[in-house]
C-alpha positions in Angstrom: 15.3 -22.2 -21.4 12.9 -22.4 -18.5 11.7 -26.2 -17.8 8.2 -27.0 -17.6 8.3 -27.1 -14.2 9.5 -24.1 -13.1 7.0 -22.0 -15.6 4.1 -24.3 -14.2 5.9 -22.6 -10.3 6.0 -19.5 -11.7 2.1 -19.1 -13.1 1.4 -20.5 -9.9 3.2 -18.1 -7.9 2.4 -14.7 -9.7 -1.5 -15.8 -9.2 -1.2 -16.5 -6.0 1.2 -13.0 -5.5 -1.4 -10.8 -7.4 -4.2 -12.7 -5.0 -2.6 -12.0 -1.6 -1.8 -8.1 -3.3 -5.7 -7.7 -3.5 -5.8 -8.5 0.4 -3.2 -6.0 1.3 -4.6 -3.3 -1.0 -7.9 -3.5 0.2 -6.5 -2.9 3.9 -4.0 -0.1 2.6 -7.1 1.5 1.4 -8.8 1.1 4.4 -8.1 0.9 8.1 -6.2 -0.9 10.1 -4.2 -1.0 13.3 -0.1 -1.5 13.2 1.2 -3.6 16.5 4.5 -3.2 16.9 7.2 -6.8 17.3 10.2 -7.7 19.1 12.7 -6.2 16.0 10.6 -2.3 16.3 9.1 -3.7 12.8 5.3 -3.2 12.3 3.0 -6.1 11.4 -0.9 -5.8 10.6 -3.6 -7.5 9.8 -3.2 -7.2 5.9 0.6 -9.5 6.8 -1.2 -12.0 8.7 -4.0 -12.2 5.8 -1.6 -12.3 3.0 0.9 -15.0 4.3 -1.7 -17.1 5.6 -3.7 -17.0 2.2 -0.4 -17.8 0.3 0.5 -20.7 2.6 -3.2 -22.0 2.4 -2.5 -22.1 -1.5 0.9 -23.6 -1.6 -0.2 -26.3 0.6 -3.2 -27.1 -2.0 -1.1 -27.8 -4.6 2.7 -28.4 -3.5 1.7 -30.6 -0.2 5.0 -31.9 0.0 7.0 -28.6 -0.2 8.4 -26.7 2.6 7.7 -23.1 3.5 8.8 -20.1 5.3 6.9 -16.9 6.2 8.0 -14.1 7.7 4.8 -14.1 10.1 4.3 -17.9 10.5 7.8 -19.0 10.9 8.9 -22.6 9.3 6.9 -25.4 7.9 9.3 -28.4 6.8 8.4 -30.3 3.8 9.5 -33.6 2.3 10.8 -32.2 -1.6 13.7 -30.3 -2.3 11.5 -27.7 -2.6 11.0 -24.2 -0.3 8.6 -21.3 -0.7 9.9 -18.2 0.7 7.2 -15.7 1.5 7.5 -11.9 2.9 3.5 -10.8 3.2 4.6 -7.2 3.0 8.2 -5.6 2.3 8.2 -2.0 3.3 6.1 -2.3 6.1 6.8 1.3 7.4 5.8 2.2 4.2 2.0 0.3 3.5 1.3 1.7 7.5 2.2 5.1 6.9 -0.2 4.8 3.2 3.3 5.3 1.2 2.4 2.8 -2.1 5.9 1.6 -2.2 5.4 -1.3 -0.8 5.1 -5.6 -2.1 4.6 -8.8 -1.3 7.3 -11.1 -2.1 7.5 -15.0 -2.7 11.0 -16.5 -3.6 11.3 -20.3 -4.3 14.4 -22.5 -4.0 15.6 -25.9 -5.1 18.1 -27.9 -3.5 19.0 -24.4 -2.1 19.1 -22.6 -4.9 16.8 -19.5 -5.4 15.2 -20.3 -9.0 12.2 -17.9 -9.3 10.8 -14.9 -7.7 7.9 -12.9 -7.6 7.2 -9.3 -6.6 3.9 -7.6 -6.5 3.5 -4.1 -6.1 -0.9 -3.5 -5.3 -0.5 -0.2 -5.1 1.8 0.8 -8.1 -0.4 -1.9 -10.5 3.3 -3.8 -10.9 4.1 -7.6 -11.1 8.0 -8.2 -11.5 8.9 -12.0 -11.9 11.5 -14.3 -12.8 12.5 -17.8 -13.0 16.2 -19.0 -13.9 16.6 -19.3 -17.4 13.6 -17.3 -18.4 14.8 -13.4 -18.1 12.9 -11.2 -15.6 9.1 -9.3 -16.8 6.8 -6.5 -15.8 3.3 -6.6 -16.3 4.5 -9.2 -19.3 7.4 -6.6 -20.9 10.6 -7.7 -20.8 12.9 -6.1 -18.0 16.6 -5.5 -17.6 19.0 -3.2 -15.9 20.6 0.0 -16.6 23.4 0.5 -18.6 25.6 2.8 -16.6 29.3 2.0 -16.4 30.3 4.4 -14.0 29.6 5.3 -10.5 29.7 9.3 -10.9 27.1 8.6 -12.8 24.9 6.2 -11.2 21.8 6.6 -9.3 22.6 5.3 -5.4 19.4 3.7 -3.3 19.3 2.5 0.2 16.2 2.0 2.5 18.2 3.8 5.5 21.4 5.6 4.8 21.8 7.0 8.6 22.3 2.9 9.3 25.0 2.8 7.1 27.8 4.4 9.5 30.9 2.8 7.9 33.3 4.5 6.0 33.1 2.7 3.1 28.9 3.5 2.4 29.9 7.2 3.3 32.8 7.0 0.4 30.3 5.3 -2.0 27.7 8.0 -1.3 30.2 10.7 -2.3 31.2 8.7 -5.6 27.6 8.6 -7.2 26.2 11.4 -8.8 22.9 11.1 -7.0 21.1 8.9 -4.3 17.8 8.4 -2.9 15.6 6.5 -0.2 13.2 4.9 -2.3 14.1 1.6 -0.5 13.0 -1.8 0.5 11.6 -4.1 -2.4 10.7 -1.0 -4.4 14.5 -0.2 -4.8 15.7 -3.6 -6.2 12.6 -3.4 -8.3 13.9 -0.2 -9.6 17.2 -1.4 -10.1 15.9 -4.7 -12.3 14.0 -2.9 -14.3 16.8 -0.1 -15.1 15.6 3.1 -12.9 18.1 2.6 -10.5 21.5 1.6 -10.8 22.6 0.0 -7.2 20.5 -0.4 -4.3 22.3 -1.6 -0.9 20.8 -2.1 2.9 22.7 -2.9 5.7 20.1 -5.1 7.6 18.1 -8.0 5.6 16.4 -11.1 6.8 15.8 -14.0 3.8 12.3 -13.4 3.1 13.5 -10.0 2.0 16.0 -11.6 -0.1 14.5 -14.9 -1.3 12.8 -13.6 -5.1 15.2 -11.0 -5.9 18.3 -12.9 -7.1 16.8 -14.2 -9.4 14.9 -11.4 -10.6 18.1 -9.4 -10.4 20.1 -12.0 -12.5 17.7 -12.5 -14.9 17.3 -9.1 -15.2 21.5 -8.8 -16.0 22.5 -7.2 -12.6 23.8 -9.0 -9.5 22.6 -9.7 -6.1 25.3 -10.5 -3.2 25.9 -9.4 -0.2 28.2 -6.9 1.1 31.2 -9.1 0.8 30.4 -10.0 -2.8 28.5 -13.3 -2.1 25.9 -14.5 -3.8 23.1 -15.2 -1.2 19.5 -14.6 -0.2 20.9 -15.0 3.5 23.7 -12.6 4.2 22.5 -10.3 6.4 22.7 -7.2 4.2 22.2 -7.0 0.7 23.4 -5.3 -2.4 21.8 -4.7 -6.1 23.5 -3.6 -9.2 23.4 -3.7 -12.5 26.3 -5.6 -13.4 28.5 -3.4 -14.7 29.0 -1.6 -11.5 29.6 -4.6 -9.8 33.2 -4.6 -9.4 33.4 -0.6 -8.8 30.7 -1.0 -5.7 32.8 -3.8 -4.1 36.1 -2.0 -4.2 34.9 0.8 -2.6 33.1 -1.5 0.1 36.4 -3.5 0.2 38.6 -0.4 1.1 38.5 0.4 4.5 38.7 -3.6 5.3 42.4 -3.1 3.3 43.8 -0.2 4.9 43.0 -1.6 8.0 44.9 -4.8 7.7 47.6 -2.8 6.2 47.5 -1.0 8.9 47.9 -3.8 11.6 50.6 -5.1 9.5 53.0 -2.1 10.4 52.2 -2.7 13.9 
């Protein structure tokens, strides 16, 4: 059962998601220019709008919590209490008009990722979760797919030409069918039982921070590519539970025969 708390965090935060959605929207709709940053990432206006909205609210009524944004770096805070905030996830996507595209605000305690929040402007979709509560669209209940196997099981990945090791070219083979609908959208997919696992080799936290809990509410997983649960791996891997196991054996082979292989040398 969710606490009072954590519901009163998560009304707060879906507002405050749908709110900064309206910014972006209105921008995707319209014009804008792209710059280009350090990591060959786009930013815009509509990133620097949206985070700066959502930290202007947090600070209204959580003074005392920290905060991290994707744009505006780190603000430390005095409660055991962070709000991680991506303004735009699939940045590529909202420049070149593609709708697949969300703003994301995670929030930990003492560490721990307890709720998330996804909004999707363009698609009309707000996914959330908070530990103990399950994971909702638009208010309906949400939960993964129920595929046990991997020849049967819909792969996604925001870039499979950056997965060059052996093992993501084995699991492509294993699947019966995968696609690039990636970033957010993908894990959003996989949640809510369209997709079965969605993987990408490069992930900062503020891509992470609200989608373990929406995954795990939702009955899937959320590690990284060793199998840990974390919002700050590096990479990042969805499924929906039951192909867990099955995903990390084939990511877990090539690291076997190679140490087998030193061990007869």
């Amino acid at each position: 059962m969710m606490s009072e708390d954590l519901s009163g965090i998560l009304e707060f935060a879906k507002d405050v998601a749908l709110e900064a959605g309206e910014i972006t929207y209105r921008h995707f709709k319209g014009s804008f220019e792209a710059e280009v940053k350090a990591d060959n990432s786009f930013v815009t206006i509509a990133d620097r709008e949206a985070e700066n909205l959502i930290r202007r609210r947090i600070a209204e009524i959580f003074p005392e919590d920290a905060i991290l944004g994707e744009e505006a770096g780190e603000t430390a805070g005095t409660s055991n209490r962070r709000w991680i905030i991506d303004p735009i996830d699939g940045t590529y996507s909202f420049v070149h008009r593609v709708p697949l595209y969300g703003v994301l605000i995670g929030v930990e305690v003492a560490g721990e990722p307890v709720a998330g929040v996804v909004s999707l402007p363009a698609l009309g979709e707000l996914v959330y979760a908070a530990r103990g509560s399950g994971c909702y669209v638009n208010g309906a209940r949400a939960q993964v797919s129920a595929t046990s196997k991997l020849d049967e099981a819909l792969l996604l990945c925001t870039d499979f030409g950056a997965c060059d090791r052996s093992a993501l070219v084995d699991l492509q083979r294993r699947v019966r069918v995968r696609r690039t609908w990636g970033d957010v959208y993908g894990y959003v997919l996989v949640a809510t039982g369209r997709a079965d696992v969605m993987l990408d080799p490069t992930v900062k936290i503020w891509d992470c921070a609200p989608l373990l809990p929406i995954l795990e509410e939702a009955g899937g997983t959320f590690t990284d590519w060793q199998g840990t649960r974390t919002i700050d791996g590096g990479n990042a891997l969805a499924t929906n539970g039951q192909l867990f196991e099955g995903v990390m054996q084939v990511l877990r082979e090539p690291a076997v025969s190679e140490m087998k292989r030193r061990a007869m040398h």
